[in-house]
N, CA, C and O of each residue as an XYZ file, in Angstrom:
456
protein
N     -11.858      5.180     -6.200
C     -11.612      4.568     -4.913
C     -12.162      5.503     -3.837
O     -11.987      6.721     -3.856
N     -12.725      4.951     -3.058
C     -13.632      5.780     -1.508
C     -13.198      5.686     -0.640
O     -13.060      4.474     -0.471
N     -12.846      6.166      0.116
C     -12.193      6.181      1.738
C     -13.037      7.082      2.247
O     -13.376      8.099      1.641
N     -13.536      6.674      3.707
C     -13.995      7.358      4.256
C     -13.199      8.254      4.893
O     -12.148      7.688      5.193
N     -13.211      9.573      5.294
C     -12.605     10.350      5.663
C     -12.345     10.710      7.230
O     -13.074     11.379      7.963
N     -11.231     10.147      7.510
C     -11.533     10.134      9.136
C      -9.923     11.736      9.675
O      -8.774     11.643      9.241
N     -10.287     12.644     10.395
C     -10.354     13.435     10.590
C     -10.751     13.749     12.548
O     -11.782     13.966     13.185
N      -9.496     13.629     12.841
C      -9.312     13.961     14.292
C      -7.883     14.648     14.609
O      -6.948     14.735     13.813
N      -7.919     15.194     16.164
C      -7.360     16.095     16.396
C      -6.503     15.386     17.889
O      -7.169     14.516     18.451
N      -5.139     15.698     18.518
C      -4.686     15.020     19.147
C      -5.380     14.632     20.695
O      -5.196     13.638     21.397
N      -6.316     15.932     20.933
C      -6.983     16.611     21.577
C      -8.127     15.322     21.658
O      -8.221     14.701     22.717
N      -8.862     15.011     20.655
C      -9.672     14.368     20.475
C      -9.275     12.525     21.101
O     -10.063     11.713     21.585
N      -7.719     12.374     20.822
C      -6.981     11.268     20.846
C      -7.029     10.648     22.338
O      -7.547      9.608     22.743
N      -6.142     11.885     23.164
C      -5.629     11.977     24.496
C      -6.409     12.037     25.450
O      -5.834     11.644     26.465
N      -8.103     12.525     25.757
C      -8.836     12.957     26.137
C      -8.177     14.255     27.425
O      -6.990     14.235     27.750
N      -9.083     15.198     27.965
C      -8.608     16.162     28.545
C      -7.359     16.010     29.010
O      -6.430     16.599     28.457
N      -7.157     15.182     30.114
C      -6.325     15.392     31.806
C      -5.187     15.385     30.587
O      -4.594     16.388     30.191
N      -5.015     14.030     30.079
C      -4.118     13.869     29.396
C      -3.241     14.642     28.270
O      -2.169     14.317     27.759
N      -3.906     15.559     28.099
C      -3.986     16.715     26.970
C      -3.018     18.127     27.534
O      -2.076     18.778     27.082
N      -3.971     18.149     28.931
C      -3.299     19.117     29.328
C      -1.930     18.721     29.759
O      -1.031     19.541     29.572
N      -1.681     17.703     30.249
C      -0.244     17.483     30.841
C       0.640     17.692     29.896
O       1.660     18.366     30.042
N       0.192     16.959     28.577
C       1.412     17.427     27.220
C       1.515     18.268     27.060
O       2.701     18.596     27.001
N       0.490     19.407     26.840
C       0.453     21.021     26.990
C       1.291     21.560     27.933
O       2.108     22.400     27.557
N       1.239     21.200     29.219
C       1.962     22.014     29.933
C       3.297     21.420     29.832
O       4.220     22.154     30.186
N       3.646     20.031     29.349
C       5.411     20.068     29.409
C       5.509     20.485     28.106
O       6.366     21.364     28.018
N       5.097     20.276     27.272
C       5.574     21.193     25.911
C       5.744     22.592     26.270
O       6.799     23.225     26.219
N       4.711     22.971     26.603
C       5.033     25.020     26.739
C       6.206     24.801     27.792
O       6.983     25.715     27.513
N       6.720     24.133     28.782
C       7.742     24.175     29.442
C       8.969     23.806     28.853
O      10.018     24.271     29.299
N       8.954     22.872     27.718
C      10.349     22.071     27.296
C      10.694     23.596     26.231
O      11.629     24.397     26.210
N       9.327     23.450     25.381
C       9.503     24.626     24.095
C       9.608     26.090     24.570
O       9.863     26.745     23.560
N       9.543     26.771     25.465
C       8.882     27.465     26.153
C       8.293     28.885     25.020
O       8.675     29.940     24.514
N       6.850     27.754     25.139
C       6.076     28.609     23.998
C       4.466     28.696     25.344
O       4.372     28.193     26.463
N       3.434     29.571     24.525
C       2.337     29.468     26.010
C       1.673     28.284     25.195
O       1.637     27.802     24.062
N       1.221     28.131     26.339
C       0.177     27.032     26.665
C      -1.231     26.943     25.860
O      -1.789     25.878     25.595
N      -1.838     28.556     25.425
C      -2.868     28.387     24.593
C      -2.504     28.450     23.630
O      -3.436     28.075     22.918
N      -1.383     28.787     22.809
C      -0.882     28.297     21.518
C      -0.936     26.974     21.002
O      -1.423     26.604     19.934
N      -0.164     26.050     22.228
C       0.075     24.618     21.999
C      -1.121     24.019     21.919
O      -1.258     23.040     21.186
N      -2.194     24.534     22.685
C      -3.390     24.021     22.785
C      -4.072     24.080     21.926
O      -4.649     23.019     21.690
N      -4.378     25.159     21.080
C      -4.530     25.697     20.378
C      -4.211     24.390     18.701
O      -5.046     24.020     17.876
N      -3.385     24.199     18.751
C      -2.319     23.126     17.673
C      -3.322     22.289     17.844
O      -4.260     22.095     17.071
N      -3.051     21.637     19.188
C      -3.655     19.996     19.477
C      -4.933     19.659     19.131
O      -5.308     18.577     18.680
N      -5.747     20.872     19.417
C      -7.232     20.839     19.193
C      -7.613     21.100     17.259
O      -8.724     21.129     16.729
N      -6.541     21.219     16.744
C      -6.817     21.347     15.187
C      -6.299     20.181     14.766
O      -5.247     19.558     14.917
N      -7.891     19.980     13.877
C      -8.082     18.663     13.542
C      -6.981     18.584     12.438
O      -6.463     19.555     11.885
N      -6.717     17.305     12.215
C      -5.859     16.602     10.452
C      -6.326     15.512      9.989
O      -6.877     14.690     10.721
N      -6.175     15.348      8.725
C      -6.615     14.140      7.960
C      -5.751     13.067      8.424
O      -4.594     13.259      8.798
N      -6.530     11.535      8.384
C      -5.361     10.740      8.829
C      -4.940     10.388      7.727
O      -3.714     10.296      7.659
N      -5.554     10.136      6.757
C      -5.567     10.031      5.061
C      -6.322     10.647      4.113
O      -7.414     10.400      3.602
N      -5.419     11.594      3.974
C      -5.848     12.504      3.122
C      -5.951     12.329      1.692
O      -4.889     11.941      1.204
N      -6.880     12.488      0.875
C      -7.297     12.726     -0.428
C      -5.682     12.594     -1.533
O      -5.138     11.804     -2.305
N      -5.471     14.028     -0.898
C      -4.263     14.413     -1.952
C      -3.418     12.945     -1.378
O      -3.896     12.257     -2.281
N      -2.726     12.142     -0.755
C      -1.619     11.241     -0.379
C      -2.133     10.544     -1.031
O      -1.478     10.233     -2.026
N      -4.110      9.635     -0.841
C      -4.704      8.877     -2.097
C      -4.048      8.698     -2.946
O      -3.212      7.817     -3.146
N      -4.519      9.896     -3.788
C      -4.127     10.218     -5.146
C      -2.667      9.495     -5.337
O      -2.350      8.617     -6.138
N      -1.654     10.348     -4.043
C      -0.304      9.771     -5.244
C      -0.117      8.560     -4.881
O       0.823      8.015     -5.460
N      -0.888      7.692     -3.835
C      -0.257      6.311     -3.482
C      -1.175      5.729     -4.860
O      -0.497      4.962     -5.545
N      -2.273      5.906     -5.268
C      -2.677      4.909     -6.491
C      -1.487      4.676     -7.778
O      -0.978      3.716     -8.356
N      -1.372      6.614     -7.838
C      -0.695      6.910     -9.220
C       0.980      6.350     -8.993
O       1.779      6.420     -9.926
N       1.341      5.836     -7.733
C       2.211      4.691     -7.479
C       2.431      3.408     -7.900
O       3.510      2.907     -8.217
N       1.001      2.745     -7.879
C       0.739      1.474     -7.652
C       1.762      0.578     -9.194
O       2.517     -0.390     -9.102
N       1.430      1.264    -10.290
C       2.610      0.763    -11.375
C       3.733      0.780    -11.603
O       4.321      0.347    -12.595
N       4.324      1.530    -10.257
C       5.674      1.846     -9.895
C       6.050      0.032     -9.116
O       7.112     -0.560     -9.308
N       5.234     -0.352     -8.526
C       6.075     -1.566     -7.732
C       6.977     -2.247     -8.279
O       6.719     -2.674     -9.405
N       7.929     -2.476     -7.848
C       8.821     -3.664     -8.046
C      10.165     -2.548     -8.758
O      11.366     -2.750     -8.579
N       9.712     -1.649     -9.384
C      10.670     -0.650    -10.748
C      11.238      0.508     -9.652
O      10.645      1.250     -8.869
N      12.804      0.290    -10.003
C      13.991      1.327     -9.338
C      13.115      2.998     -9.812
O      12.863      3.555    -10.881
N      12.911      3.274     -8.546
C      12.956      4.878     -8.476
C      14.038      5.688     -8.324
O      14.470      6.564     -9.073
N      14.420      5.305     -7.288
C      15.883      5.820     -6.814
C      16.814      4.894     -7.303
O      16.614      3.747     -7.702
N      18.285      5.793     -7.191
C      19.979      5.128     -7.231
C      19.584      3.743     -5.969
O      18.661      3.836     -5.160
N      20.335      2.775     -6.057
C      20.585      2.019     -5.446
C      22.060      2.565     -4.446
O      23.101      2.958     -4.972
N      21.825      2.466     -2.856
C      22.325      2.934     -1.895
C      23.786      1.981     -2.584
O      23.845      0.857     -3.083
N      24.751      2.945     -2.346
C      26.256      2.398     -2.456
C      26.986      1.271     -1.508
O      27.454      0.151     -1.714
N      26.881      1.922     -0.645
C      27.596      1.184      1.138
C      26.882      1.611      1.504
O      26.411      2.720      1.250
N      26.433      0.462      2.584
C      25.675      0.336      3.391
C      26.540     -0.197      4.950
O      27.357     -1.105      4.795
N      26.404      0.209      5.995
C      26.818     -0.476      7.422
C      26.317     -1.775      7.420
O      25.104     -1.824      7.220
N      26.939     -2.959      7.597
C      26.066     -4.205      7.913
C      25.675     -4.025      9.286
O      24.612     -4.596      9.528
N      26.181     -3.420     10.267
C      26.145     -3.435     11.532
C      26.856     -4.779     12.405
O      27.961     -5.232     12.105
N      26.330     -5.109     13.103
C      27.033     -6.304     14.415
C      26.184     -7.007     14.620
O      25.774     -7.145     15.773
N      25.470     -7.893     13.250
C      24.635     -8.953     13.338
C      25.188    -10.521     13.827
O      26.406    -10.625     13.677
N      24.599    -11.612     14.317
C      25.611    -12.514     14.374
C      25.619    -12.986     13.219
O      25.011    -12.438     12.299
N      26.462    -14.326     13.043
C      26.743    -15.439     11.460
C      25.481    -15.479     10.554
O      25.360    -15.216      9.357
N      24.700    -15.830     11.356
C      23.055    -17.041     11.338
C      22.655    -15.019     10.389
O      22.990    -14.683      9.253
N      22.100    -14.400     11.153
C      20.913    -13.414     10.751
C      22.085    -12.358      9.319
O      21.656    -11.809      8.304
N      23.147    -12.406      9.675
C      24.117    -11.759      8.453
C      23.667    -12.402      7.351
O      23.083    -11.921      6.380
N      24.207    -14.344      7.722
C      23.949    -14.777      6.070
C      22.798    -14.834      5.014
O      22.588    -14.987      3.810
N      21.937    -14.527      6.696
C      20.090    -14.272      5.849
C      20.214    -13.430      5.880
O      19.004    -13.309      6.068
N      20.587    -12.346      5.887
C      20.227    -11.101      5.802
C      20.508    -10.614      3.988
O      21.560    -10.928      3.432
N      19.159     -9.661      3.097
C      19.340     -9.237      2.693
C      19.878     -7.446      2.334
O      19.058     -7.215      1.445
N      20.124     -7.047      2.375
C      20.643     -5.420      2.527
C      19.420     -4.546      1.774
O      18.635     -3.673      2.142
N      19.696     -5.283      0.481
C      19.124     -4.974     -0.655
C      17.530     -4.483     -0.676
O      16.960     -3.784     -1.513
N      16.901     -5.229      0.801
C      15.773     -5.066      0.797
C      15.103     -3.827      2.100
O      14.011     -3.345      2.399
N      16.554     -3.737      2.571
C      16.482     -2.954      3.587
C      15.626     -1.555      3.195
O      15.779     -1.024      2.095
N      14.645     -0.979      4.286
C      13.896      0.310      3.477
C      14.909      1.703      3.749
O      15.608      1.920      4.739
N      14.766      2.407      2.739
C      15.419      3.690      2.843
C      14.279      4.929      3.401
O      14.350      5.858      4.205
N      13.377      4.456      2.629
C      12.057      5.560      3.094
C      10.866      4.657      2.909
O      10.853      3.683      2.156
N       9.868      5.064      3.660
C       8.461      4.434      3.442
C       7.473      5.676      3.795
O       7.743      6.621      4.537
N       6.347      5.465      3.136
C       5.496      5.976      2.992
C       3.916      5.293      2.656
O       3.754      4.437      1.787
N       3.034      5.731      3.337
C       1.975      4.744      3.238
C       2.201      3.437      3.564
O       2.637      2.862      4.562
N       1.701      3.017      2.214
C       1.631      1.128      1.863
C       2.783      0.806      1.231
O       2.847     -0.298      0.690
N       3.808      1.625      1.185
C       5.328      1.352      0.128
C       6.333      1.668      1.082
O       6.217      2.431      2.042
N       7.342      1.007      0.730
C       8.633      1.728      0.611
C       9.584      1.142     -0.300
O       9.673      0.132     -0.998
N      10.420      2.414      0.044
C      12.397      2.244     -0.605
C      13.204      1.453     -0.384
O      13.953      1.877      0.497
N      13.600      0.025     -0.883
C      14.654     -0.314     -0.528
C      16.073      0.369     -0.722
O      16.123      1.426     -1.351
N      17.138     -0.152     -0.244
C      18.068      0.063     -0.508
C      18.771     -0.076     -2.204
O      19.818      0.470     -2.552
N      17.991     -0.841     -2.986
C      18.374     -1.187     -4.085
C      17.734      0.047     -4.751
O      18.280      0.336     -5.816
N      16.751      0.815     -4.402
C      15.807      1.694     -5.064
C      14.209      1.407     -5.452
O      13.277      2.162     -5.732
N      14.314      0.202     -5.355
C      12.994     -0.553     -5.826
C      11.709     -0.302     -4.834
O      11.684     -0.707     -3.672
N      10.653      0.423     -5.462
C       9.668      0.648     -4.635
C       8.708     -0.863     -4.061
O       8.383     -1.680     -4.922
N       8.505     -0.994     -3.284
C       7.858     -2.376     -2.659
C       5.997     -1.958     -2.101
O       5.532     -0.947     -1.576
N       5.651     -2.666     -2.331
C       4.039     -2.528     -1.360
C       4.299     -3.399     -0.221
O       4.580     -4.597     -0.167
N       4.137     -2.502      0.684
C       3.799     -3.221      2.243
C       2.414     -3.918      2.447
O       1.307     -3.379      2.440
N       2.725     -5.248      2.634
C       0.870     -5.979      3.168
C       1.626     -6.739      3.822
O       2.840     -6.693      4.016
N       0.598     -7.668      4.261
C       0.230     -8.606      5.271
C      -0.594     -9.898      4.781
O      -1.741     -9.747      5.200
N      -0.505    -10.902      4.189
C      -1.524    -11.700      3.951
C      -2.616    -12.351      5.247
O      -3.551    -13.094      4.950
């Protein structure tokens, strides 16, 4: 499988003005300097990296099959009648990652879109 490798930096994202303003309230909120933070922003990252590839394929025979315990109790929260009685729990995500996640039951799912 090929992915092109796309590889930018926040720096690259925000363009200048914008760059610096986060810079300067970060070094103010964090109070760390300013060419440090800058420093960060301007180093590039993978947006999809190789290694994540790898484990989302070596996933792909995982769908549908409990990884995890199935969550015990769960909060229903303060839904009304109507969206409670549709509501499944079971499908609720615990974690996601990539193109998957965790339901509450444990069952890994693929996220799409038709």
């Amino acid at each position: 499988m090929y992915f092109r490798q796309v590889r930018a930096s926040l720096a690259d994202l925000l363009g200048a003005d914008r760059l610096e303003a986060v810079v300067q309230a970060a070094a103010t909120l964090q109070g760390r300097s300013e060419d440090s933070l800058r420093g960060i922003a301007c180093g590039k990252v993978d947006f999809f990296p190789r290694r994540m590839q790898a484990v989302l394929s070596a996933l792909l025979p995982a769908v549908g099959k409990r990884l995890i315990p199935a969550v015990r109790r769960t909060p229903r929260g303060a839904p009304n009648a109507a969206f409670g009685a549709a509501a499944n729990l079971a499908l609720s995500p615990v974690a996601g990652w990539g193109f998957y996640r965790l339901g509450e039951d444990g069952r890994l799912r693929f996220v799409s879109k038709a």
